[in-house]
Each structure stands twice: as structure tokens, then as C-alpha cells.
KETI-160179 format. One line per 4 residues: their letters; for each residue x negated, y, z negated of N, C-alpha, C. Coordinates in steps of 0.2 Angstrom, whole numbers, plus 5000, padded with zeros to 4 digits. Layout:
! residues N
a	X Y Z X Y Z X Y Z | ...
This chain:
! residues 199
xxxx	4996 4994 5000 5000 5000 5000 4996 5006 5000 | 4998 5012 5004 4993 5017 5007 4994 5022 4998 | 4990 5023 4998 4988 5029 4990 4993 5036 4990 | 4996 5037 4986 5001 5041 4984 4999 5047 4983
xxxx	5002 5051 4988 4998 5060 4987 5003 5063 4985 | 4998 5072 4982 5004 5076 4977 5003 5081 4985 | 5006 5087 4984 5010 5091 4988 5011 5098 4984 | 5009 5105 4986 5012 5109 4985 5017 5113 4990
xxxx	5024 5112 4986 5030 5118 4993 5030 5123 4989 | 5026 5130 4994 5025 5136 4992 5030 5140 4997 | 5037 5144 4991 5044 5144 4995 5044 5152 4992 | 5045 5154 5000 5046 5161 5001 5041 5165 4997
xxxx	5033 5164 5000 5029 5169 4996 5030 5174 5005 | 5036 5177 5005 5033 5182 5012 5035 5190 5009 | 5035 5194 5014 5035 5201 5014 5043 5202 5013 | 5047 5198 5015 5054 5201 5014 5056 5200 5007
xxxx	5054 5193 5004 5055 5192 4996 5050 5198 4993 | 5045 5199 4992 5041 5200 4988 5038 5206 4989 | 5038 5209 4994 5036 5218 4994 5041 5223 4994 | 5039 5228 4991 5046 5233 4991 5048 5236 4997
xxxx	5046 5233 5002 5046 5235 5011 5051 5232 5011 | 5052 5224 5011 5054 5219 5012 5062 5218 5010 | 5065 5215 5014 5073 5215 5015 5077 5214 5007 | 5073 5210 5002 5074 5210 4997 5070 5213 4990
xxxx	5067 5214 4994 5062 5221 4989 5064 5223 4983 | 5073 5228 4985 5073 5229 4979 5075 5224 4973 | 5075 5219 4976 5079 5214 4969 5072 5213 4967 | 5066 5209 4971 5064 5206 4966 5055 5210 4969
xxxx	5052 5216 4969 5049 5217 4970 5042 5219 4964 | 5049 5222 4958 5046 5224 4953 5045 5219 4948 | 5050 5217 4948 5048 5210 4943 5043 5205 4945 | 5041 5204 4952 5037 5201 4953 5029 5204 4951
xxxx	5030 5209 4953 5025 5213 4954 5021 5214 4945 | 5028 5214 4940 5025 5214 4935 5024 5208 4929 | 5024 5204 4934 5025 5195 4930 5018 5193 4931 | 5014 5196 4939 5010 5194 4938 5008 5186 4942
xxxx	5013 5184 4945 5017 5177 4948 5014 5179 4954 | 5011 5184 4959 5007 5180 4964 5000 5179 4964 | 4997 5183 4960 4988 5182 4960 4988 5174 4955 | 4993 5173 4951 4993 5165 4948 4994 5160 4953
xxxx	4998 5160 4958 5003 5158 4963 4994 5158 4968 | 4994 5160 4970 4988 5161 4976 4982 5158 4971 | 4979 5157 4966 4973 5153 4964 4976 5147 4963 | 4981 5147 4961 4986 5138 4960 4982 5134 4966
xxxx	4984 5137 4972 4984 5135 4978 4979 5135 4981 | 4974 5139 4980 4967 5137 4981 4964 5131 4975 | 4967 5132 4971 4964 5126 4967 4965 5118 4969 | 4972 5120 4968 4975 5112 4968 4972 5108 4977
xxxx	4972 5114 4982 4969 5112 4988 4963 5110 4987 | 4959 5112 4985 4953 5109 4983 4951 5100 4978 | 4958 5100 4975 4960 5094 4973 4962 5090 4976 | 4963 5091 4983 4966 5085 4989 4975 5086 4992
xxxx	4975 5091 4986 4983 5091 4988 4985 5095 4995 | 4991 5093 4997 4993 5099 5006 4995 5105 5002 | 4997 5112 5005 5000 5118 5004 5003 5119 5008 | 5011 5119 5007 5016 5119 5013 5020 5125 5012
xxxx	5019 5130 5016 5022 5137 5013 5031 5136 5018 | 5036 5137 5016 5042 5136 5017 5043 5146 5019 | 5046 5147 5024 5048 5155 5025 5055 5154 5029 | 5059 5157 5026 5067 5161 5028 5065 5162 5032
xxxx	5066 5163 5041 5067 5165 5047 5074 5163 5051 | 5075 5168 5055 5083 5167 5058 5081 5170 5066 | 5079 5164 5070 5078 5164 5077 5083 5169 5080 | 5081 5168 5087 5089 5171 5092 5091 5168 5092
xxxx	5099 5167 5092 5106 5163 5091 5107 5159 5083 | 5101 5161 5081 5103 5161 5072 5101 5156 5070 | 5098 5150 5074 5095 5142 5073 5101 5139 5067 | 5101 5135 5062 5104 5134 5057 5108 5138 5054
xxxx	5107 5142 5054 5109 5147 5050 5118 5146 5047 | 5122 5146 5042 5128 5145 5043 5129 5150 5037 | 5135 5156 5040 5137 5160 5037 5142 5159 5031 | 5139 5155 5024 5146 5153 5022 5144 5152 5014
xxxx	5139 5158 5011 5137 5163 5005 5137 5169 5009 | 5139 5173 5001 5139 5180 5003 5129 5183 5004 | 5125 5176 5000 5118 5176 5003 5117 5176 5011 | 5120 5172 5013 5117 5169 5021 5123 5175 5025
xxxx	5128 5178 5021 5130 5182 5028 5127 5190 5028 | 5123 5191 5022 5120 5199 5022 5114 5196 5025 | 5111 5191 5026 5105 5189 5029 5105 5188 5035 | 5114 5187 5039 5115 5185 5046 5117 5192 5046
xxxx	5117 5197 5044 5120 5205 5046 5112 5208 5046 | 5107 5207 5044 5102 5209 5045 5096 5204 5047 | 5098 5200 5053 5093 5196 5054 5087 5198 5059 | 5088 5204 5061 5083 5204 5064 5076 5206 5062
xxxx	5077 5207 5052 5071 5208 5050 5069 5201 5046 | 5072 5196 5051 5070 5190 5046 5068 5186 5055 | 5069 5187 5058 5064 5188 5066 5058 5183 5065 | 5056 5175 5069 5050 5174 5064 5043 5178 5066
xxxx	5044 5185 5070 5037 5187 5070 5040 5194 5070 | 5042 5194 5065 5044 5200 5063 5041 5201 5055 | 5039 5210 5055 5034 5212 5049 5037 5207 5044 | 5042 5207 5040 5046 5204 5033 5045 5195 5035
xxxx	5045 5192 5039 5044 5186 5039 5038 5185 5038 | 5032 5189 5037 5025 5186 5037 5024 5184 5028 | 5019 5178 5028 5017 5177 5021 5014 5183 5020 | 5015 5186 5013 5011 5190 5010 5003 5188 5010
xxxx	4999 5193 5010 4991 5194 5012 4988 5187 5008 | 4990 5189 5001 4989 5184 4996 4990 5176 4997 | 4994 5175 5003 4996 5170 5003 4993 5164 5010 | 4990 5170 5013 4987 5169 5022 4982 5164 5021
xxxx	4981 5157 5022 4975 5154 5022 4977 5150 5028 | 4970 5148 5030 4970 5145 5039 4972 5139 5038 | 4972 5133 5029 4973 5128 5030 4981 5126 5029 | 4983 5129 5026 4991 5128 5026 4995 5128 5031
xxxx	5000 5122 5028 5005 5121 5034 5011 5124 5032 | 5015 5128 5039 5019 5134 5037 5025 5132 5040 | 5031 5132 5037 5038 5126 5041 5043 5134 5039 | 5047 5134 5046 5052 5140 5044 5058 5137 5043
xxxx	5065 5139 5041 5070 5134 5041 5077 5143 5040 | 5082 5140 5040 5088 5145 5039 5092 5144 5032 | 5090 5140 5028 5093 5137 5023 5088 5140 5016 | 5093 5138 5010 5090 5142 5003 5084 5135 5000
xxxx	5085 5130 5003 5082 5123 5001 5075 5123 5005 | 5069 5122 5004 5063 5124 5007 5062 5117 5012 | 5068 5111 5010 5067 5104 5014 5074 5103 5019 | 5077 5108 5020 5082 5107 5024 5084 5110 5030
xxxx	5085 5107 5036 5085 5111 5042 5078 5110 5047 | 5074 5106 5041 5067 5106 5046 5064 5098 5045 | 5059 5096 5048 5057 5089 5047 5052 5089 5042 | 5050 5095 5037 5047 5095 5031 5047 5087 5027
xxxx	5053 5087 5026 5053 5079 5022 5049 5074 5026 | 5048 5072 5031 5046 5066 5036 5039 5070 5035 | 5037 5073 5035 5031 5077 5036 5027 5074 5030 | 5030 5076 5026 5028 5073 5019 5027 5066 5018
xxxx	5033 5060 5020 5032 5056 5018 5028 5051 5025 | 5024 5053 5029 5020 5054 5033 5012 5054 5029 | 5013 5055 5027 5008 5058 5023 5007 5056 5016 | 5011 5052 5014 5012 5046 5008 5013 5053 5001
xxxx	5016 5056 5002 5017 5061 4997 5023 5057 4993 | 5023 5058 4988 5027 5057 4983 5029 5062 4977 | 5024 5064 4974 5026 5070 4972 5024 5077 4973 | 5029 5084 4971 5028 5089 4974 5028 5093 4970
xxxx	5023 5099 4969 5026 5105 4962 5028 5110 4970 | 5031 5115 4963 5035 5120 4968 5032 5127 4965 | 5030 5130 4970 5029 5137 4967 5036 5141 4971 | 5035 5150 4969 5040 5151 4975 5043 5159 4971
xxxx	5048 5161 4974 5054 5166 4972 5059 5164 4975 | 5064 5166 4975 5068 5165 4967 5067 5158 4962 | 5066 5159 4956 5067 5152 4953 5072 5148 4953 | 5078 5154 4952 5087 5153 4953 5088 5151 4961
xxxx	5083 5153 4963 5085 5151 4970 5083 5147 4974 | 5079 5148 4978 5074 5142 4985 5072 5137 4980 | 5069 5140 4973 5065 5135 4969 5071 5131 4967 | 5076 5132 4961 5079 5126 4961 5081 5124 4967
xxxx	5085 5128 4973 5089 5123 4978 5085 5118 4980 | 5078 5119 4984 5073 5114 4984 5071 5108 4980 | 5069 5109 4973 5070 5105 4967 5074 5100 4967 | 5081 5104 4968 5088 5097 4966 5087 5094 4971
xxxx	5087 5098 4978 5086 5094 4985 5083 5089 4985 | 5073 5089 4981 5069 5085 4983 5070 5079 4979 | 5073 5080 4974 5073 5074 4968 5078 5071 4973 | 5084 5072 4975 5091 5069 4978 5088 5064 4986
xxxx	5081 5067 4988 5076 5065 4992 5072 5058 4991 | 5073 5059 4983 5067 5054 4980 5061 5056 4978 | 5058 5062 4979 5050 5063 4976 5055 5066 4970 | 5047 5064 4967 5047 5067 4961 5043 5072 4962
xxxx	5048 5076 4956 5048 5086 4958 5047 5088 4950 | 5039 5093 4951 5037 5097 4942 5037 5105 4949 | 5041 5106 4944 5041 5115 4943 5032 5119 4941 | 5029 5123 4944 5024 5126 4941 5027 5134 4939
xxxx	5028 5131 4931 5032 5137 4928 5029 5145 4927 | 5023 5143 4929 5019 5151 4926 5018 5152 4938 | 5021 5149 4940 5020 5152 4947 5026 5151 4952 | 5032 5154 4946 5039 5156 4949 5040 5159 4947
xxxx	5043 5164 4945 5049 5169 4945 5054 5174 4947 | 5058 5176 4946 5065 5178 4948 5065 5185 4945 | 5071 5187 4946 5075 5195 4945 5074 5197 4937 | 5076 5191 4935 5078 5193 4928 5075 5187 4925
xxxx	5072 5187 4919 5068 5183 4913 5073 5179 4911 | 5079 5181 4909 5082 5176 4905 5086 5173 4910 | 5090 5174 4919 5091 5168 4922 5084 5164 4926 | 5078 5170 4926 5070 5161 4928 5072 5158 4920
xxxx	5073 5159 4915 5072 5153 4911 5079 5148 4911 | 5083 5150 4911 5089 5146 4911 5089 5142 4919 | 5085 5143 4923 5085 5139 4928 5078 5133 4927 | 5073 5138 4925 5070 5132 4922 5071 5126 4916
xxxx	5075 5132 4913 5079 5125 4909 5084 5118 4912 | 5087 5120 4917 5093 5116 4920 5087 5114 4923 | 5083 5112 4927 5077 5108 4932 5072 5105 4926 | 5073 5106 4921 5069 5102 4916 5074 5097 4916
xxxx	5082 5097 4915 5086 5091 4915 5086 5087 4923 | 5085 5089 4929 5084 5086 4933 5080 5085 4937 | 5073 5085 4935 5067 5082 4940 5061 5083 4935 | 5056 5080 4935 5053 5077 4931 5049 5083 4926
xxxx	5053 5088 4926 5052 5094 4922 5045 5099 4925 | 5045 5106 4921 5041 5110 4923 5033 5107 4921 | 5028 5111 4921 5022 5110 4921 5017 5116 4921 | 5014 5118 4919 5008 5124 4922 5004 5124 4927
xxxx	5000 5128 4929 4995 5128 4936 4989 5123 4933 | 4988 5126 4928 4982 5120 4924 4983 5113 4924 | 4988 5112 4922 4992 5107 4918 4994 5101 4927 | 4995 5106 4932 4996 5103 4940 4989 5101 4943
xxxx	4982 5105 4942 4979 5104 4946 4976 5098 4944 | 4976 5097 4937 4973 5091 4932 4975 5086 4936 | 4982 5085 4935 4988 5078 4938 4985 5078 4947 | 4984 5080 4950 4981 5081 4956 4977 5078 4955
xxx	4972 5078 4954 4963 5076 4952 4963 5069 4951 | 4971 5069 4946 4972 5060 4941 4977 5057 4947 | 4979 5059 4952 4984 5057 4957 4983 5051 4962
């Protein structure tokens, strides 16, 4: 039996999440900016790479004619009212600076779930991955959709709690808590690249 690899899906580190340019700027640029979650987030990712793991960065784009896209949150219809700043080569769509490495594999999708809409999963399991941490913005958001999704998948999914977060303190922690009851719970960047090493 082929050796069992870990995986990092790094969801929505782009310019529309996380700059205050960016289509969602005002929500989450300042709390990002003051948590401190992308220079954490960006050494994860260089670390845990150098422990053998992939780096699979996951980005919201909405093609011409909308590819998957389906209007049916008040999420996905302000995003299908403003998609031509989510264009995949459009300024907002691009990873943040912090985030640009030559080795990373980059999957676009139209979905809140970072494995849905694309062949991400086959990719993975191509590749003998079985378990995955998640980095990302929102934690209430792509980060859990993709969690619940990847557990209901079959891999085993740890949260890297110190390289999420969200809008607000008290819903990252209450979503970190609800994904501690369904998937094999959070973990630190330390505490990931160690299990890496041991994997």
C-alpha cells in the first residue's frame, strides 16, 4: 500500500478576501490585518512544504457565463452581481503577495467549499493524501464549508487554528468549536508541521 500524505488547502488567501481593495475588504480586512493570520498563514506554508506536504491554494473566481456558480445565497448572488471583480485574472482574484509561491497548486472553483466544483478531491487522492489542515478566511466560511465537505469526503480534516480567522472573534471561535465536534479537531501551525514530519 502506497504511504499516506498530509496536504495543506489554503482557501481564499486572495486580494478580494483580504485587502481593503478587495470586493470583501470591508468585512474582513481589518480583522485580518489585526490578527496577524497572514504572516502566520504564509510561514505555515513554507514550513509544512518543506516537510513534504502539497500547498493547494483554493480561489473564488466566476468565469464568463458564471461556470458553477448558482445563485441561491444572498452570498453567491452579491457575488454573481459583482462578478466581474472575481474575473480569474482579474486584480481581486489574485493570491495576496504573501501567498505567491512557484510551487503551489492553485484550483479555482464557484462554490464556498474549497473541494467542490473542481477535481481538487481526485487530485488529492491521486496523490495518496489522506489528511488535510486548512488554513483560509472566513473560518465561518470556506473554512468550515470545506471541513464538513472534506470529512463527508473521507479525509481526515485538523483546522490550523492560529491560521484562520474571520470577521468577528467570538463567531472564528464558535466555528472552531462546531469543527472540533466534526473532524478530527483544530491543531496549531507547530503542532501541523510536527504531524507532517511524523506522517
Amino acid at each position: 500500500m502506497s504511504e499516506r500524505r498530509c496536504a495543506v488547502l489554503a482557501l481564499h488567501w486572495q486580494v478580494n478576501v483580504i485587502k481593503p481593495e478587495g470586493f470583501f475588504g470591508g468585512m474582513f480586512a481589518e480583522p485580518v490585518a489585526r490578527s496577524g493570520v497572514v504572516e502566520r498563514a504564509a510561514r505555515f506554508h513554507g514550513a509544512i512544504e518543506e516537510a513534504g506536504a502539497d500547498v493547494v491554494h483554493t480561489r473564488f473566481t466566476v468565469p464568463e457565463g458564471e461556470g458553477q456558480l448558482v445563485r441561491n445565497t444572498a452570498f453567491m448572488r452579491a457575488v454573481a452581481d459583482a462578478q466581474e471583480a472575481f474575473r480569474p485574472d482579474a486584480p481581486g482574484s489574485a493570491l495576496i503577495p504573501e501567498m505567491q509561491h512557484p510551487t503551489n497548486h492553485v484550483v479555482d472553483n464557484q462554490k464556498l467549499s474549497g473541494l467542490a466544483g473542481n477535481d481538487l478531491a481526485t487530485w488529492l487522492r491521486e496523490r495518496d493524501v489522506d489528511l488535510l489542515f486548512l488554513t483560509g478566511v472566513a473560518t465561518n466560511l470556506t473554512v468550515e464549508q470545506t471541513a464538513r465537505h472534506a470529512t463527508d469526503l473521507g479525509f481526515r480534516v485538523r483546522v490550523v487554528s492560529d491560521c484562520v480567522a474571520a470577521a468577528d472573534e467570538a463567531v472564528h471561535e464558535a466555528s472552531l468549536a462546531n469543527l472540533d465536534l466534526v473532524t478530527e479537531g483544530r491543531t496549531t501551525a507547530v503542532e501541523a508541521v510536527q504531524i507532517a514530519y511524523d506522517h
